[in-house]
ChimeraX commands (.cxc) that place a marker at each C-alpha (Angstrom):
marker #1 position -91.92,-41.02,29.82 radius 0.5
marker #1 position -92.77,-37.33,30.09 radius 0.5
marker #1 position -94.13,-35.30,27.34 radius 0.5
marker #1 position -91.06,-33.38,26.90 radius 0.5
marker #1 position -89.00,-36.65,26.26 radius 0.5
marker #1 position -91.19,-37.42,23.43 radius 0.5
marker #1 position -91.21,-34.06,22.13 radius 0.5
marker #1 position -87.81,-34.15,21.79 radius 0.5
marker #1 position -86.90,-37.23,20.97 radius 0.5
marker #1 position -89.77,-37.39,18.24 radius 0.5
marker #1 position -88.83,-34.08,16.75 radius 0.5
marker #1 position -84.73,-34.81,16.49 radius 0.5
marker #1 position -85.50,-38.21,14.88 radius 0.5
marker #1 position -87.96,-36.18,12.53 radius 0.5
marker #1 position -85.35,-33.36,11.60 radius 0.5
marker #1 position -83.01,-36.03,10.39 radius 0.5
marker #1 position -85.18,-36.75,7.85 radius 0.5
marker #1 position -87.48,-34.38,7.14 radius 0.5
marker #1 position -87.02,-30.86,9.15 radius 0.5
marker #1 position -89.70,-29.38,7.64 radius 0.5
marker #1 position -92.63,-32.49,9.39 radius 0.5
marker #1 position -90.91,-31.71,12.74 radius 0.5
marker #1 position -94.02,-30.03,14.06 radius 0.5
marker #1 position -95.93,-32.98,12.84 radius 0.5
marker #1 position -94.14,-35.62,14.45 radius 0.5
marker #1 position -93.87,-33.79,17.56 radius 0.5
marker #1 position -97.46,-33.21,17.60 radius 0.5
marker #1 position -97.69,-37.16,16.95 radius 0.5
marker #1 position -95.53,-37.99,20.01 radius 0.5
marker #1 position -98.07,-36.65,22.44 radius 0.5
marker #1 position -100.98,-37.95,20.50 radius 0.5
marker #1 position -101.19,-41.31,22.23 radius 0.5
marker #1 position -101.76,-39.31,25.59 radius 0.5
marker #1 position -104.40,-36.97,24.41 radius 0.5
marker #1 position -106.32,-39.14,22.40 radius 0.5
marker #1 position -107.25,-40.84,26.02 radius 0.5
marker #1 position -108.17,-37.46,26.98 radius 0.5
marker #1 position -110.31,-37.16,23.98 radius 0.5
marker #1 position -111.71,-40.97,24.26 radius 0.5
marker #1 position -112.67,-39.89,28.05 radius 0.5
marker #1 position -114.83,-37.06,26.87 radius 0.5
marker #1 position -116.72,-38.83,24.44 radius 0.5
marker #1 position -116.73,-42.02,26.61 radius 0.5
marker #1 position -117.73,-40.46,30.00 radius 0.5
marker #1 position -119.66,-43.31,31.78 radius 0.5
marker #1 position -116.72,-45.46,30.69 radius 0.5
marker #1 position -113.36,-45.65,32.47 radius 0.5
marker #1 position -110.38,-45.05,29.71 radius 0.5
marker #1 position -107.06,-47.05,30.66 radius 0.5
marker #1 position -103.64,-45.23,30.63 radius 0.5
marker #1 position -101.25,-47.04,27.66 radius 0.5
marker #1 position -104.23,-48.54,26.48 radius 0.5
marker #1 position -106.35,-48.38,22.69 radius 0.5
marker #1 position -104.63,-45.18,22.34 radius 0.5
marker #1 position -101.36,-46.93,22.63 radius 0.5
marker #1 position -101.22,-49.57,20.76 radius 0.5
marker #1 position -98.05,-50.04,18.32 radius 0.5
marker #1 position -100.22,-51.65,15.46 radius 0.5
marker #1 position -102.30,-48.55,14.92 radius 0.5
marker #1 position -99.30,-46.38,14.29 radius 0.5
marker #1 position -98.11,-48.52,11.94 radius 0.5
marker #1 position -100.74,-48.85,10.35 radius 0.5
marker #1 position -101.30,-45.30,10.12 radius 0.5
marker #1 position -97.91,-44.21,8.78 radius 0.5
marker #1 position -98.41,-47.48,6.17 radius 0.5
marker #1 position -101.38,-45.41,5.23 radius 0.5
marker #1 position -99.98,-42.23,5.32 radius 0.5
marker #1 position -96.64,-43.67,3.25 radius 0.5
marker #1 position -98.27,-46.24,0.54 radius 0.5
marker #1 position -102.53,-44.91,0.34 radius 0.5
marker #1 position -102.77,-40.72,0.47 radius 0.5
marker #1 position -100.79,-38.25,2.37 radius 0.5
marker #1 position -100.60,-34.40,2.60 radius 0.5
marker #1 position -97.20,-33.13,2.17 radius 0.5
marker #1 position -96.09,-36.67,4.19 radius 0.5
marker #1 position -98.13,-35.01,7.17 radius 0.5
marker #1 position -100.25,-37.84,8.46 radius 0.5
marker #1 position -96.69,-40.55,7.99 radius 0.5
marker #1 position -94.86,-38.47,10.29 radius 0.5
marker #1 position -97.92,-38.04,12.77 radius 0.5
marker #1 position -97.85,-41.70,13.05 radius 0.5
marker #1 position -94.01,-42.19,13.13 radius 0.5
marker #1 position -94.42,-39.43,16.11 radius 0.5
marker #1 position -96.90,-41.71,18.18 radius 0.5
marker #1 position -94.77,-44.72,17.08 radius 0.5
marker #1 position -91.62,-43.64,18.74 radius 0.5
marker #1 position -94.07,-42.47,21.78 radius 0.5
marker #1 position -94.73,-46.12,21.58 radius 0.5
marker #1 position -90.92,-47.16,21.70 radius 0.5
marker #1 position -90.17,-44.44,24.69 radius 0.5
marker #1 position -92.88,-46.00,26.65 radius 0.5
marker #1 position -92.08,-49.35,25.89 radius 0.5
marker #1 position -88.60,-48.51,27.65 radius 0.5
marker #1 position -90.38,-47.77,31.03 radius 0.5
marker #1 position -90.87,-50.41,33.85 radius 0.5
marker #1 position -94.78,-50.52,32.80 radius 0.5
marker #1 position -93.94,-51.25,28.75 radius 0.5
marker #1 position -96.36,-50.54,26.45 radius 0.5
marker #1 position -98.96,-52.78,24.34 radius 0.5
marker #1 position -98.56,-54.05,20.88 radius 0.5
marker #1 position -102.12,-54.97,20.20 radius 0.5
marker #1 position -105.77,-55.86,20.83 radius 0.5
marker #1 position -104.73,-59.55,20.95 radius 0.5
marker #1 position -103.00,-59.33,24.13 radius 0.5
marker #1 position -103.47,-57.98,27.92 radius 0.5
marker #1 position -99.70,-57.87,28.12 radius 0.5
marker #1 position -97.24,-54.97,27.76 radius 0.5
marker #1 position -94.13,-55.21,25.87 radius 0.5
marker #1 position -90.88,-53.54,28.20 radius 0.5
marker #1 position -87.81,-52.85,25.89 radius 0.5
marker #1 position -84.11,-53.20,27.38 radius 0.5
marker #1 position -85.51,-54.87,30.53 radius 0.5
marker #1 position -88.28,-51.96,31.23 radius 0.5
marker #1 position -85.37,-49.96,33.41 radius 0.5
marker #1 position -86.62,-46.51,32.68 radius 0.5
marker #1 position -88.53,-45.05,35.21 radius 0.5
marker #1 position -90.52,-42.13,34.04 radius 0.5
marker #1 position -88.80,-38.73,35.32 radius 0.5
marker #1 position -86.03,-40.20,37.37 radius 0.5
marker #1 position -82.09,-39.16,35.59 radius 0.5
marker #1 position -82.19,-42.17,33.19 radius 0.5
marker #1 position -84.97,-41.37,31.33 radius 0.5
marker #1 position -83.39,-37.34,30.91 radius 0.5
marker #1 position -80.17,-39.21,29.67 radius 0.5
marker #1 position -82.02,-41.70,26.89 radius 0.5
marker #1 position -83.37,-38.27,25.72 radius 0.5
marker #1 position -80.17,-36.34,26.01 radius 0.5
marker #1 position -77.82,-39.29,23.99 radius 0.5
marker #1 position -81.10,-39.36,21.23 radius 0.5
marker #1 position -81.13,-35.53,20.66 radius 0.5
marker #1 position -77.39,-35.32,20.77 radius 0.5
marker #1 position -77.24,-38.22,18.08 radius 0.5
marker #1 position -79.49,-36.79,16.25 radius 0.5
marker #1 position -78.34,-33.10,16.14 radius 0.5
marker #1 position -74.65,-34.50,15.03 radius 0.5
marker #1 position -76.15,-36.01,12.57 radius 0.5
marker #1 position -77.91,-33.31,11.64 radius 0.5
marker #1 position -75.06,-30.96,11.26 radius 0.5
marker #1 position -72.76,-33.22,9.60 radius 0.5
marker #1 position -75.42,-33.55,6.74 radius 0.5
marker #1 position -75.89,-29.75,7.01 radius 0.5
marker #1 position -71.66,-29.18,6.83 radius 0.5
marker #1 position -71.50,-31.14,3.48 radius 0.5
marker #1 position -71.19,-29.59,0.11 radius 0.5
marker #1 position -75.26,-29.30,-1.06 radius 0.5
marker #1 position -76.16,-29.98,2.87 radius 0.5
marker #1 position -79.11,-27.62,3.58 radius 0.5
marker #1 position -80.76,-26.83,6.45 radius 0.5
marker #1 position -84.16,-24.77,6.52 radius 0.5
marker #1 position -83.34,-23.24,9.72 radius 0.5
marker #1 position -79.87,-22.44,10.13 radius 0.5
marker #1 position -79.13,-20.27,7.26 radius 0.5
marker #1 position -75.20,-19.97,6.14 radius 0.5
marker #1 position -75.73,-16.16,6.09 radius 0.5
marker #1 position -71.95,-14.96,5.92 radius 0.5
marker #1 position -71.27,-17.84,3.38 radius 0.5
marker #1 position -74.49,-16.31,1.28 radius 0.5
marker #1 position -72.89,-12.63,1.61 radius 0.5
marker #1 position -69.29,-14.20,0.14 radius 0.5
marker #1 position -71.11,-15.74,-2.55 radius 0.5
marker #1 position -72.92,-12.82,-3.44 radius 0.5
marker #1 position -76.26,-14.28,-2.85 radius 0.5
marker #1 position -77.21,-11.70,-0.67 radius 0.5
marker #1 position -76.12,-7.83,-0.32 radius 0.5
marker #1 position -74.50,-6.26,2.87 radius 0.5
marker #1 position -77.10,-4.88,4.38 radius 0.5
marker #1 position -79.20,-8.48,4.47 radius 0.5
marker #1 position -76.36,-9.91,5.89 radius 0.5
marker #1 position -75.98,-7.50,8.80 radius 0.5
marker #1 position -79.31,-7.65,9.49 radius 0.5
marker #1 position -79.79,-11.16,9.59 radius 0.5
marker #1 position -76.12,-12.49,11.07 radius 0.5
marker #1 position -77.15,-13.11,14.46 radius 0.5
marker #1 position -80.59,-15.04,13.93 radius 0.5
marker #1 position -80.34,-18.50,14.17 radius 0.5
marker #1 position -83.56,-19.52,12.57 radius 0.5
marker link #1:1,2 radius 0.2
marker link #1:2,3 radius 0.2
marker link #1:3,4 radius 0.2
marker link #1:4,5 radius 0.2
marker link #1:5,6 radius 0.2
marker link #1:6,7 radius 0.2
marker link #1:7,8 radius 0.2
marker link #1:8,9 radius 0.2
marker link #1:9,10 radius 0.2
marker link #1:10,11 radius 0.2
marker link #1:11,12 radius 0.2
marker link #1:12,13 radius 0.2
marker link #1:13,14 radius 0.2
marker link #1:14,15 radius 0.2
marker link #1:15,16 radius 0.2
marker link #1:16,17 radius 0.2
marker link #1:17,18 radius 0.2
marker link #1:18,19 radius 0.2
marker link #1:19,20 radius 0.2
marker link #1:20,21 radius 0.2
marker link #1:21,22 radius 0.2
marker link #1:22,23 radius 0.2
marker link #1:23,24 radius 0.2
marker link #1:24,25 radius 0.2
marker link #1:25,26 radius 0.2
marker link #1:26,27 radius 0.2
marker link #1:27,28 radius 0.2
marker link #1:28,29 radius 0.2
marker link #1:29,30 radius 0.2
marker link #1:30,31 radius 0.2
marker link #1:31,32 radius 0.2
marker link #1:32,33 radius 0.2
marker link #1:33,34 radius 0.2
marker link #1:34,35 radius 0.2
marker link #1:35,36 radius 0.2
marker link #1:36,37 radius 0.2
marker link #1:37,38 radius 0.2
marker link #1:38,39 radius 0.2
marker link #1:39,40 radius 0.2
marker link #1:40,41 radius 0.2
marker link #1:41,42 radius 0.2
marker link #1:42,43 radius 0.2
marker link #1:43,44 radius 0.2
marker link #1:44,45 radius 0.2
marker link #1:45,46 radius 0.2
marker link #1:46,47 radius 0.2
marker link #1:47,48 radius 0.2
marker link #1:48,49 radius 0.2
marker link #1:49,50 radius 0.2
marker link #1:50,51 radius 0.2
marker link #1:51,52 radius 0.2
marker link #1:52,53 radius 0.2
marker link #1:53,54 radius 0.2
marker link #1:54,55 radius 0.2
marker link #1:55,56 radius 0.2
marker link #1:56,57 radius 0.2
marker link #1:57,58 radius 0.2
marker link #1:58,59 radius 0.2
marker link #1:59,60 radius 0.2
marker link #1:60,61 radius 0.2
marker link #1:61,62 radius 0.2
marker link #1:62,63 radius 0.2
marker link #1:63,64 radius 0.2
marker link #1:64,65 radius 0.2
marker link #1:65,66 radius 0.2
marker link #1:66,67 radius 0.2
marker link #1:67,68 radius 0.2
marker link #1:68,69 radius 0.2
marker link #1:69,70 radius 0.2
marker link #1:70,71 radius 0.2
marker link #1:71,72 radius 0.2
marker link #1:72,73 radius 0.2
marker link #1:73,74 radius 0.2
marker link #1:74,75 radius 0.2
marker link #1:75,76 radius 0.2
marker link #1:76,77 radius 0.2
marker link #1:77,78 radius 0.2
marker link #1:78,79 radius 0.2
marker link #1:79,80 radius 0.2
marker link #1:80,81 radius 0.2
marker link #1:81,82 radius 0.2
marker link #1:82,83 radius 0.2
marker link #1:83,84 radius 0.2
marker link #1:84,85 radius 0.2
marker link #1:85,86 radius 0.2
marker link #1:86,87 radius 0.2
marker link #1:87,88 radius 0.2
marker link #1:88,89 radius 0.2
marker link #1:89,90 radius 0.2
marker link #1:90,91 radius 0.2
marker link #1:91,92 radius 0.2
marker link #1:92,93 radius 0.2
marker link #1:93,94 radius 0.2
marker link #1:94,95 radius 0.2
marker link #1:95,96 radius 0.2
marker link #1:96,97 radius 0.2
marker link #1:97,98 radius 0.2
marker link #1:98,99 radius 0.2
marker link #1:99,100 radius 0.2
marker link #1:100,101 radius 0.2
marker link #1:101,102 radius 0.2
marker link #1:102,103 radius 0.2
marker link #1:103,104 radius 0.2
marker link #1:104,105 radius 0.2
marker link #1:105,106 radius 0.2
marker link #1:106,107 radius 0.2
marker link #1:107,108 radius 0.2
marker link #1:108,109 radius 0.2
marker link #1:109,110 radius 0.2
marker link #1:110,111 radius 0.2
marker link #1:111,112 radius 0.2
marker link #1:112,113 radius 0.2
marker link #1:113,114 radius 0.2
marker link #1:114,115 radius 0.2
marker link #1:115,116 radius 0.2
marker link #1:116,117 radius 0.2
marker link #1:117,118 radius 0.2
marker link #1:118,119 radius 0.2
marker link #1:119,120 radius 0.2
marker link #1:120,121 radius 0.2
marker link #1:121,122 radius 0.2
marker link #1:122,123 radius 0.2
marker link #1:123,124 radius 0.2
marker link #1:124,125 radius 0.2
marker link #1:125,126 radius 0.2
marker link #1:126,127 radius 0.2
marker link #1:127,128 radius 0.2
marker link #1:128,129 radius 0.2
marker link #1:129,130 radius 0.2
marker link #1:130,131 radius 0.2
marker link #1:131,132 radius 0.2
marker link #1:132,133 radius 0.2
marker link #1:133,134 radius 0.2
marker link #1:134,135 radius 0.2
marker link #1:135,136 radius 0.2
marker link #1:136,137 radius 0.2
marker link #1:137,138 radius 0.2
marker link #1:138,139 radius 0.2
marker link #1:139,140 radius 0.2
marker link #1:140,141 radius 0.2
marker link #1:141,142 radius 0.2
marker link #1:142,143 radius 0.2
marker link #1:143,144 radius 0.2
marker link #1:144,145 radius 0.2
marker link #1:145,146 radius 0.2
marker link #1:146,147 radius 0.2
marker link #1:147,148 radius 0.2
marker link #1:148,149 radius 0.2
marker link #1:149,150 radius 0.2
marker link #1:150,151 radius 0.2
marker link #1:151,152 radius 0.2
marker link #1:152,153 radius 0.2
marker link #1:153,154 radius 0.2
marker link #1:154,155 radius 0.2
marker link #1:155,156 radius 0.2
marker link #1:156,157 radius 0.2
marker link #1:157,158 radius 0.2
marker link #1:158,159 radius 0.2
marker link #1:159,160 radius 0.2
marker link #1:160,161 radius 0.2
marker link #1:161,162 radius 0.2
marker link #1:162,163 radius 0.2
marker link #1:163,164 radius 0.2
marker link #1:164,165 radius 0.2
marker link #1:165,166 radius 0.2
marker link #1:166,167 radius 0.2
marker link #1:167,168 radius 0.2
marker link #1:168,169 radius 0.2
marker link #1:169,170 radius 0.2
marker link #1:170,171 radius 0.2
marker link #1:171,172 radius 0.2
marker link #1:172,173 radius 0.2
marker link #1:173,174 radius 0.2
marker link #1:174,175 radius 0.2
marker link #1:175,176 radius 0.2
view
């Protein structure tokens, strides 16, 4: 898949949860790709393979198992590795798969391995996640206590006397 699938489909996922780590795990979905740019610069007499080391699912678990259980900074580093973990899973959906491990020379292709990277069907999978994902989002956000760092109520603020007229008319048309 193409960056901006993971991007998006990493950072919906991660505003479900946690809006506030969406720039980590969005920053995690692209990881796999440029650590191989990375390992190429260091490693310059060796050849680096695509959806290789870089790829495999076991380090990202491991990772956010690290990140979740051992030390973490403001759960940071977890959803870093979740990131790279669903780049993982939206790989694994493409005709070439993606690897689990060291143990094995073999990719793993989810749902048959039908998605071929930038054709319509990989734009739809992205679509139906971030759709999914932002209804879920705004149900939680429409229930009594919902809140949602970056859409502000701001007339439902003014009403409650939270916040003065002149706040409100300044700030009624920003969405984040």
């Amino acid at each position: 898949m193409r960056w901006i699938s993971h991007i998006a489909i990493a950072g919906s996922i991660c505003a479900v949860f946690n809006p506030a780590a969406v720039p980590a795990a969005v920053l995690g979905s692209t990881a796999p790709d440029w650590f191989e740019f990375v390992k190429r610069a260091v490693q310059r007499n060796r050849p680096v393979k695509h959806r290789g080391s870089t790829h495999y699912l076991v380090g990202w678990v491991a990772a956010a198992l690290f990140g979740l259980l051992i030390w973490d900074w403001r759960d940071l580093v977890y959803w870093f590795s979740v990131g790279g973990a669903i780049h993982w899973f939206c790989d694994a959906l493409t005709v070439s798969g993606a690897p689990v491990g060291w143990w094995s020379d073999r990719r793993v292709t989810l749902f048959g391995g039908k998605v071929q990277t930038g054709r319509p069907s990989e734009y739809l999978i992205t679509f139906l996640v971030v759709l999914l994902c932002a209804i879920l989002v705004w149900q939680r956000e429409s229930t009594p206590g919902g809140f949602l760092p970056f859409f502000y109520d701001w007339s439902g603020l003014y009403r409650s006397g939270l916040i003065d007229g002149s706040e409100w008319k300044s700030n009624r048309f920003k969405l984040f």
